[in-house]
N, CA and C atoms as an extended XYZ file, in Angstrom:
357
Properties=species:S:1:pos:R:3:atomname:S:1:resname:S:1:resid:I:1 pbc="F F F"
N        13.574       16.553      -47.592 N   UNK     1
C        14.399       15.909      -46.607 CA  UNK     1
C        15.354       14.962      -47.327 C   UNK     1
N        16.517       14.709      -46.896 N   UNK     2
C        17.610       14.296      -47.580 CA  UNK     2
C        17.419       12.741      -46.984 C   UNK     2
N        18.281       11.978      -47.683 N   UNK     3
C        18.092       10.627      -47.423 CA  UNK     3
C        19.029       10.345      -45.805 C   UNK     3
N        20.310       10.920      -46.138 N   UNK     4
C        20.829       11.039      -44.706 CA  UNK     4
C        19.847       11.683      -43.343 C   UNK     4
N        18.963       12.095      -43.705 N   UNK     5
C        18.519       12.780      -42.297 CA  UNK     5
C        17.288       12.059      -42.473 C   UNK     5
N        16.705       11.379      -43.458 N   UNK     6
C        15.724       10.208      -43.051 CA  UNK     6
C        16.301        9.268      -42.121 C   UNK     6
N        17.491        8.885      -42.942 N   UNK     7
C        18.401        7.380      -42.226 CA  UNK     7
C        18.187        7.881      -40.657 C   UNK     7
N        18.998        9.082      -40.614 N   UNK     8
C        19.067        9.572      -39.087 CA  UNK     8
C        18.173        9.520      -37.970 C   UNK     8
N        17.158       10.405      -38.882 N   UNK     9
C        15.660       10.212      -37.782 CA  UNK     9
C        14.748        8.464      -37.488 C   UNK     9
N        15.198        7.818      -38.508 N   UNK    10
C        14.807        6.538      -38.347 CA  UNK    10
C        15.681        6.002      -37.167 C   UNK    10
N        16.763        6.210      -37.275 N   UNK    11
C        17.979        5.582      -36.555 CA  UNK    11
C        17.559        6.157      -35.314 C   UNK    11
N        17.612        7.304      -34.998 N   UNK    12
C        17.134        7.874      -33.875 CA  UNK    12
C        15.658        7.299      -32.991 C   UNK    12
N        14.569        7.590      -33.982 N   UNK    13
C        13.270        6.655      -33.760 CA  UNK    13
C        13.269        5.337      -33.019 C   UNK    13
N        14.301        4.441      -33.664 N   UNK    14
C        14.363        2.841      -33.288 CA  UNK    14
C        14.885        2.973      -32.023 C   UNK    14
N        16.366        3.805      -32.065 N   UNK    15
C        16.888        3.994      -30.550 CA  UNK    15
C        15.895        4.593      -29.650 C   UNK    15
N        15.078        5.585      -29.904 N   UNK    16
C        14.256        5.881      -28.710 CA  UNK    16
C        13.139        4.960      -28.088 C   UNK    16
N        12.845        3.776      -29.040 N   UNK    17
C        11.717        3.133      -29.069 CA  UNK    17
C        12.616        2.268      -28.136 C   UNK    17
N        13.797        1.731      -28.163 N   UNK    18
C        14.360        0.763      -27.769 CA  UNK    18
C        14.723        1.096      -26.248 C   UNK    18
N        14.887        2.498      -26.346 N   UNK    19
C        15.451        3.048      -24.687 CA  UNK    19
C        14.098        2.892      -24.221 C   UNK    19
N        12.708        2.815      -24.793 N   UNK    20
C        11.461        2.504      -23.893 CA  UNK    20
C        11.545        0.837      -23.616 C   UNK    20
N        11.496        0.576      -24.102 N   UNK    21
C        11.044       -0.810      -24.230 CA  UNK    21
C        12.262       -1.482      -22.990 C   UNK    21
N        13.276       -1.213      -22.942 N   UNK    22
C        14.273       -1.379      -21.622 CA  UNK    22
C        13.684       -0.895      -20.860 C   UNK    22
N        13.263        0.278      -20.520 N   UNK    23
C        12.878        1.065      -19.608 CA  UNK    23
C        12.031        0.727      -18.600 C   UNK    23
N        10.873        0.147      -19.907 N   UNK    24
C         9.555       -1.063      -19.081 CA  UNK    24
C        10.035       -2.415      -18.699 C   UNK    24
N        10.970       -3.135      -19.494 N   UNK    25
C        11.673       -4.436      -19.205 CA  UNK    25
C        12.112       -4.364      -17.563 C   UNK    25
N        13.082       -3.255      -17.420 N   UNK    26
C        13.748       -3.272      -16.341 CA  UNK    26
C        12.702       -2.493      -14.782 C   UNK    26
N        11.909       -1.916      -15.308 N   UNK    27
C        10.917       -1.904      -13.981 CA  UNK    27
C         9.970       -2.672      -14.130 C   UNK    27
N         9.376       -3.635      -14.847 N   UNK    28
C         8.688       -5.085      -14.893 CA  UNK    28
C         9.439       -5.632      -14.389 C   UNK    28
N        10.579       -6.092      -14.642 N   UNK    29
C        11.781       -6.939      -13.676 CA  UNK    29
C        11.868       -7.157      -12.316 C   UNK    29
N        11.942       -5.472      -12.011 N   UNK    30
C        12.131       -4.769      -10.073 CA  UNK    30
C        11.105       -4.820       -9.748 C   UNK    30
N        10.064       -4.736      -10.042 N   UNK    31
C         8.663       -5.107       -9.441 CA  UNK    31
C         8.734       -6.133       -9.311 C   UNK    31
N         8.245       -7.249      -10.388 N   UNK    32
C         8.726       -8.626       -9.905 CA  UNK    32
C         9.543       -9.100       -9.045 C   UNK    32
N        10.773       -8.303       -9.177 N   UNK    33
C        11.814       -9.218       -8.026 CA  UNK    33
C        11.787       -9.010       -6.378 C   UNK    33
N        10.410       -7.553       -6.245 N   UNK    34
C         9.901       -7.351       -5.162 CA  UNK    34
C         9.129       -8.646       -4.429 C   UNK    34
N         8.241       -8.846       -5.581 N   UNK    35
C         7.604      -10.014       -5.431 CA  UNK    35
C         8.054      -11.507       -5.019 C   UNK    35
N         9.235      -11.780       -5.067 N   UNK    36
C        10.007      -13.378       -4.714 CA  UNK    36
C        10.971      -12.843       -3.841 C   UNK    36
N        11.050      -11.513       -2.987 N   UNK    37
C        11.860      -11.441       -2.195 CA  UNK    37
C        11.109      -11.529       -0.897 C   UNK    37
N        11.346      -11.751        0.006 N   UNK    38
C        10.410      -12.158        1.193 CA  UNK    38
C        10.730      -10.794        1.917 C   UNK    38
N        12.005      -10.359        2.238 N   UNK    39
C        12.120       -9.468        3.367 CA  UNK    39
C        13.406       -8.621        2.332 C   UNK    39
N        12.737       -7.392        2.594 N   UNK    40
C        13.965       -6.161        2.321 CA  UNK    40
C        15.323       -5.997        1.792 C   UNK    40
N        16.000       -6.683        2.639 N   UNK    41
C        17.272       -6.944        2.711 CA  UNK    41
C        18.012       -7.702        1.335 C   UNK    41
N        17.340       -8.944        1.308 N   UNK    42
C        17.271       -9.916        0.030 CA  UNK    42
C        16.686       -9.183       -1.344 C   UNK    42
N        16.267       -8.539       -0.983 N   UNK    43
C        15.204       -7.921       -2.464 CA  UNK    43
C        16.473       -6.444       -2.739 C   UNK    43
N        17.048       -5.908       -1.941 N   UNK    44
C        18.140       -5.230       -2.006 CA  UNK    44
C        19.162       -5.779       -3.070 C   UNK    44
N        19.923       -6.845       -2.179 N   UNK    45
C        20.501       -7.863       -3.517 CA  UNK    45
C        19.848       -8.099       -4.363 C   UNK    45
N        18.707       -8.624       -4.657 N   UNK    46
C        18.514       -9.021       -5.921 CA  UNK    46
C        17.974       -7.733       -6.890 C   UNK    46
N        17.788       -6.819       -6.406 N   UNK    47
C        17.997       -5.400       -7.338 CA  UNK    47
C        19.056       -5.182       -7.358 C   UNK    47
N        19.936       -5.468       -6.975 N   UNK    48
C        21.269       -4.569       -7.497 CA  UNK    48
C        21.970       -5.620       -7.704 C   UNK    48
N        21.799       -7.027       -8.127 N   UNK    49
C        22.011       -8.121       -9.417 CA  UNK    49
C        21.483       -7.993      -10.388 C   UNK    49
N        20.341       -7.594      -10.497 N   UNK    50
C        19.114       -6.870      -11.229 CA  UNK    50
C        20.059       -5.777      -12.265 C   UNK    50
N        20.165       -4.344      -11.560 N   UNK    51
C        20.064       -3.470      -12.078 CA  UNK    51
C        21.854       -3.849      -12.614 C   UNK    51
N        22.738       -4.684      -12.005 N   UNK    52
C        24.317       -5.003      -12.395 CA  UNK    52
C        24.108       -5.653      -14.173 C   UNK    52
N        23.158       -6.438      -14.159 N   UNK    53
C        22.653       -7.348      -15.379 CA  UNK    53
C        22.319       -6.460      -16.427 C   UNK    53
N        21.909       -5.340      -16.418 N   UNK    54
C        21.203       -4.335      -17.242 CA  UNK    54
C        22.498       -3.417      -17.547 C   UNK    54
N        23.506       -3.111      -16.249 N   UNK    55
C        24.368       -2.309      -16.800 CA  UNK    55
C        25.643       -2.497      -17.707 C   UNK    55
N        25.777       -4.038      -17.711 N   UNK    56
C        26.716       -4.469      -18.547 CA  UNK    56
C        26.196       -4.814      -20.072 C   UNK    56
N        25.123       -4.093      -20.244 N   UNK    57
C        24.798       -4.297      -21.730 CA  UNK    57
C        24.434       -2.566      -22.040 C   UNK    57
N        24.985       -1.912      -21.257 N   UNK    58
C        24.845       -0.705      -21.512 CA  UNK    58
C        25.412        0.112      -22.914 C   UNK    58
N        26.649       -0.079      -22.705 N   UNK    59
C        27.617       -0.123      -24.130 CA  UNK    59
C        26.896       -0.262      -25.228 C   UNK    59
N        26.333       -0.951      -25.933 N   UNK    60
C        25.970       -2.001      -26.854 CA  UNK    60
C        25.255       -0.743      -27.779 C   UNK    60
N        25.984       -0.668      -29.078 N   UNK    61
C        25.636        0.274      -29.753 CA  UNK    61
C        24.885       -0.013      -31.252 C   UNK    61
N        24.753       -1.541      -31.500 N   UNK    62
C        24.322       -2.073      -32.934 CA  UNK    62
C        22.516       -2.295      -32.711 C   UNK    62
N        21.751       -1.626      -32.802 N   UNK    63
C        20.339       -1.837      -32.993 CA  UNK    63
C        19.659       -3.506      -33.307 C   UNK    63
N        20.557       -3.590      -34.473 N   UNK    64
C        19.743       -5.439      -34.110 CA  UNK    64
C        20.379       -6.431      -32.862 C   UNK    64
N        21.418       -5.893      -32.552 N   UNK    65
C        21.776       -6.518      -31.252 CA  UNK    65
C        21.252       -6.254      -30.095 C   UNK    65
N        20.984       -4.975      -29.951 N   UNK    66
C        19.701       -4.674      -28.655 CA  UNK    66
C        18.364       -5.086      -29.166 C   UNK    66
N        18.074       -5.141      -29.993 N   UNK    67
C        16.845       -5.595      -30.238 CA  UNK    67
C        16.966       -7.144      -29.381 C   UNK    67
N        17.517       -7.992      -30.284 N   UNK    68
C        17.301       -9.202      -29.769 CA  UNK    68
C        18.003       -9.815      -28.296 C   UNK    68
N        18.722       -8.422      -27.757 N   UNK    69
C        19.149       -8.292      -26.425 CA  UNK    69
C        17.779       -8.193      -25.319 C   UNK    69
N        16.811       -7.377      -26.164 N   UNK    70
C        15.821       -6.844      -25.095 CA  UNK    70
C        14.707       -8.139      -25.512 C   UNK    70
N        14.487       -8.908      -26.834 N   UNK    71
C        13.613       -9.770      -27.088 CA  UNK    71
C        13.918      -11.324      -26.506 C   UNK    71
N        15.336      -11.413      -25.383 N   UNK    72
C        15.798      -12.290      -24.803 CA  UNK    72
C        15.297      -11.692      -23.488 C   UNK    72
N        15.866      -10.664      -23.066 N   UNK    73
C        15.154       -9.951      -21.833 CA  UNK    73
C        13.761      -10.338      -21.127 C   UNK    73
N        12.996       -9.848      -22.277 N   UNK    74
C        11.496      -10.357      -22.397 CA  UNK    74
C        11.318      -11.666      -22.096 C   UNK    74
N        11.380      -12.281      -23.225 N   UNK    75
C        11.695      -13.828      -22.745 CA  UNK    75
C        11.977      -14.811      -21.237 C   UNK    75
N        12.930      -14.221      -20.605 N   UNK    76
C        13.634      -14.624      -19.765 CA  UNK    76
C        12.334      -14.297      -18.688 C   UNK    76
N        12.169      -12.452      -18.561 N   UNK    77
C        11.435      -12.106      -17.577 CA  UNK    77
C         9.932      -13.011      -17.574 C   UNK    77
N         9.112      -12.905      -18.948 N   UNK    78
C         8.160      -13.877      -18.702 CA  UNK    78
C         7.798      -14.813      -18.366 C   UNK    78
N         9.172      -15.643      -18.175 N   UNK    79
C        10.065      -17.533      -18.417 CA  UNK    79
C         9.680      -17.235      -16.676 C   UNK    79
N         9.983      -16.278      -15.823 N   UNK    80
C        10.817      -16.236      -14.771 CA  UNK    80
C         9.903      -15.154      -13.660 C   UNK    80
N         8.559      -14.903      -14.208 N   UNK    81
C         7.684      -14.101      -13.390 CA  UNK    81
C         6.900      -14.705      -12.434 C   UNK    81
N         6.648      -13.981      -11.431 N   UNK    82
C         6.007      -14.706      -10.132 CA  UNK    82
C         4.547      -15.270      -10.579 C   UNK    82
N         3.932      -16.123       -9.758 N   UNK    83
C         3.005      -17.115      -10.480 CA  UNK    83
C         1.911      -16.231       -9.494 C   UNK    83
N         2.001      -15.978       -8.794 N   UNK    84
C         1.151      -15.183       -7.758 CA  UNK    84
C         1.737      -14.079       -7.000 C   UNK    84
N         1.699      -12.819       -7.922 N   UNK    85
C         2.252      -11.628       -7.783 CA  UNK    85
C         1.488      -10.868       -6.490 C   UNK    85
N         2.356      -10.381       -5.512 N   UNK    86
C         2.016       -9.196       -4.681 CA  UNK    86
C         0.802       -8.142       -5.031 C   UNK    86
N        -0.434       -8.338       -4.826 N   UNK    87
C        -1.451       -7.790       -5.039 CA  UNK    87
C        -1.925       -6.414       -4.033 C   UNK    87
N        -1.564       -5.265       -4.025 N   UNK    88
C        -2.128       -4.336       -2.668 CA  UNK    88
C        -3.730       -4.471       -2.768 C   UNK    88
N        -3.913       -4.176       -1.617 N   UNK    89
C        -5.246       -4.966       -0.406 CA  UNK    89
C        -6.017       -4.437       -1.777 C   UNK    89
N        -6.307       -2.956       -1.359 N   UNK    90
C        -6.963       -2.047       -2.224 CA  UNK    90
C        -7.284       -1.876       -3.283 C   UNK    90
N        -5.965       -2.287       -4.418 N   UNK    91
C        -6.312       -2.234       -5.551 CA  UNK    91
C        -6.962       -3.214       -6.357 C   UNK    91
N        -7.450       -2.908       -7.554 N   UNK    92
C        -8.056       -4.123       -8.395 CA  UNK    92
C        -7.826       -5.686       -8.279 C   UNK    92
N        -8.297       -6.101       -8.177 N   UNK    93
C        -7.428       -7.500       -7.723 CA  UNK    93
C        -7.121       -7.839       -6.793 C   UNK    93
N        -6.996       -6.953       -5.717 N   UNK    94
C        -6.567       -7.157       -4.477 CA  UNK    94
C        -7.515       -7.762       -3.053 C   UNK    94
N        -7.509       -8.079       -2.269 N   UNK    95
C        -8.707       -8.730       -1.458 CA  UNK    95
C        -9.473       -8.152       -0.576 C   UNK    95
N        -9.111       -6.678       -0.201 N   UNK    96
C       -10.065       -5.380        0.020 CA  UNK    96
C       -10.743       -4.879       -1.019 C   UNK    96
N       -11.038       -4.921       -2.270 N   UNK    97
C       -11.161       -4.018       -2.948 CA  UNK    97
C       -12.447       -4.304       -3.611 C   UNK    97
N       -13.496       -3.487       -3.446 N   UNK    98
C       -14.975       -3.527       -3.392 CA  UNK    98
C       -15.635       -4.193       -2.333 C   UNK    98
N       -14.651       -4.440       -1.147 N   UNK    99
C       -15.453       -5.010        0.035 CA  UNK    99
C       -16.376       -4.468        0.570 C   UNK    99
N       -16.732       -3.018        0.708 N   UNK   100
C       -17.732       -2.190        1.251 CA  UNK   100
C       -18.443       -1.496        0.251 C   UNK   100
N       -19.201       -2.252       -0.966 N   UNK   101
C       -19.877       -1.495       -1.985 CA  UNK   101
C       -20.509       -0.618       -1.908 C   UNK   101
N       -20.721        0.316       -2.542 N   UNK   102
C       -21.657        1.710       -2.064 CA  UNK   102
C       -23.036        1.124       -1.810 C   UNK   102
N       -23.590        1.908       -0.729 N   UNK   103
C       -25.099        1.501       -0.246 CA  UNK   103
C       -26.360        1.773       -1.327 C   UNK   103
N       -27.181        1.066       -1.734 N   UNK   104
C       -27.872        1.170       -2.645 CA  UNK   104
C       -28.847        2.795       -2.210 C   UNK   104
N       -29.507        2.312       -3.680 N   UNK   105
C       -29.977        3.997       -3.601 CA  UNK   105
C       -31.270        3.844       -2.501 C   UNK   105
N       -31.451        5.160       -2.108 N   UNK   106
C       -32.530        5.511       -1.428 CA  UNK   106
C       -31.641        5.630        0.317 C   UNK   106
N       -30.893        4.827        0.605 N   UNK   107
C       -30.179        4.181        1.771 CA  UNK   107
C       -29.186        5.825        2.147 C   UNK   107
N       -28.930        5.934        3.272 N   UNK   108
C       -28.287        7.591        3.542 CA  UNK   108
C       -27.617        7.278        4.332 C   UNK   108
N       -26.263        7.303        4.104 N   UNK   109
C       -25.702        7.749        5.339 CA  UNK   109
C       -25.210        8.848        6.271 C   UNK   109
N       -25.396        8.500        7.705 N   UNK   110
C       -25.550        9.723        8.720 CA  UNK   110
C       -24.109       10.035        9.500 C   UNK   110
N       -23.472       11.047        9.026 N   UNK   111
C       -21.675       10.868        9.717 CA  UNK   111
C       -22.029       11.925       10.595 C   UNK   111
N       -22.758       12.595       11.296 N   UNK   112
C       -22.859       13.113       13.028 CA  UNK   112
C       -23.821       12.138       13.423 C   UNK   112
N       -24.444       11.139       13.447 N   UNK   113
C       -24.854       10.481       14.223 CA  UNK   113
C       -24.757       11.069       15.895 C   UNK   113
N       -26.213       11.227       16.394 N   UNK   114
C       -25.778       11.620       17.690 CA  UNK   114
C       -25.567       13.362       17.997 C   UNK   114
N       -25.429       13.676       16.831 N   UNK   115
C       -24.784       15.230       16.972 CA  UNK   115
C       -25.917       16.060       15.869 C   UNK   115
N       -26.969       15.577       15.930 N   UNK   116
C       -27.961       16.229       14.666 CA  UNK   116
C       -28.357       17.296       15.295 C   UNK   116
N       -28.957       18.622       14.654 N   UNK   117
C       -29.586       19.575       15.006 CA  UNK   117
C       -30.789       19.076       15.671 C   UNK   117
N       -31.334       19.799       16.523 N   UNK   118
C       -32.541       19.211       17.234 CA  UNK   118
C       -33.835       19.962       16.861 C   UNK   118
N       -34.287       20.183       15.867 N   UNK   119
C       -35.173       20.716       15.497 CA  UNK   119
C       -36.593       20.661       16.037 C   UNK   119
């Protein structure tokens, strides 16, 4: 392999690593900004201030400049994340979730109740 097509695939590598790392920045962001929007409407605007903020650094073609574009990103979003994030009922964390623990062993439950064969 030639030194040019090392350079390349490295160059390539960093850029793909970097199009992830935005990728997660900017839907960590929209989730969050779900979270401090109260009603629909408002959370509308502030995604598409959101997603306006992201597109004017689109251009930006020098690798150490997106780097420390996205390591300000970071920054900012962590600086600026909800202190008590939107939790669904259900999931982990959430305030349904293991409310009805499975019934210990030996214990059966009967779903025809009422409707059993009559043996």
């Amino acid at each position: 392999m030639s030194v040019a097509a090392a350079t390349a695939a490295g160059y390539l590598g960093r850029r793909a690593a970097q199009k992830e790392r935005v990728r997660i920045l900017y839907r960590r962001a929209l989730k969050d900004t779900l979270n401090w929007a109260v009603h629909r409407h408002l959370f509308y605007e502030d995604a598409d201030l959101l997603r306006a903020r992201f597109e004017t650094s689109k251009h930006v073609e020098d690798p150490d400049t997106i780097d420390r574009m996205i390591a300000d990103g970071e920054a900012q979003y962590n600086k600026w994340r909800h202190p008590d994030p939107y939790i669904v009922p259900w999931a982990p964390g959430g305030s349904k979730f293991t409310r009805n623990p499975t019934p210990p062993e030996g214990i059966e439950i009967v779903y025809n109740y009422g409707r059993e064969d009559n043996d």
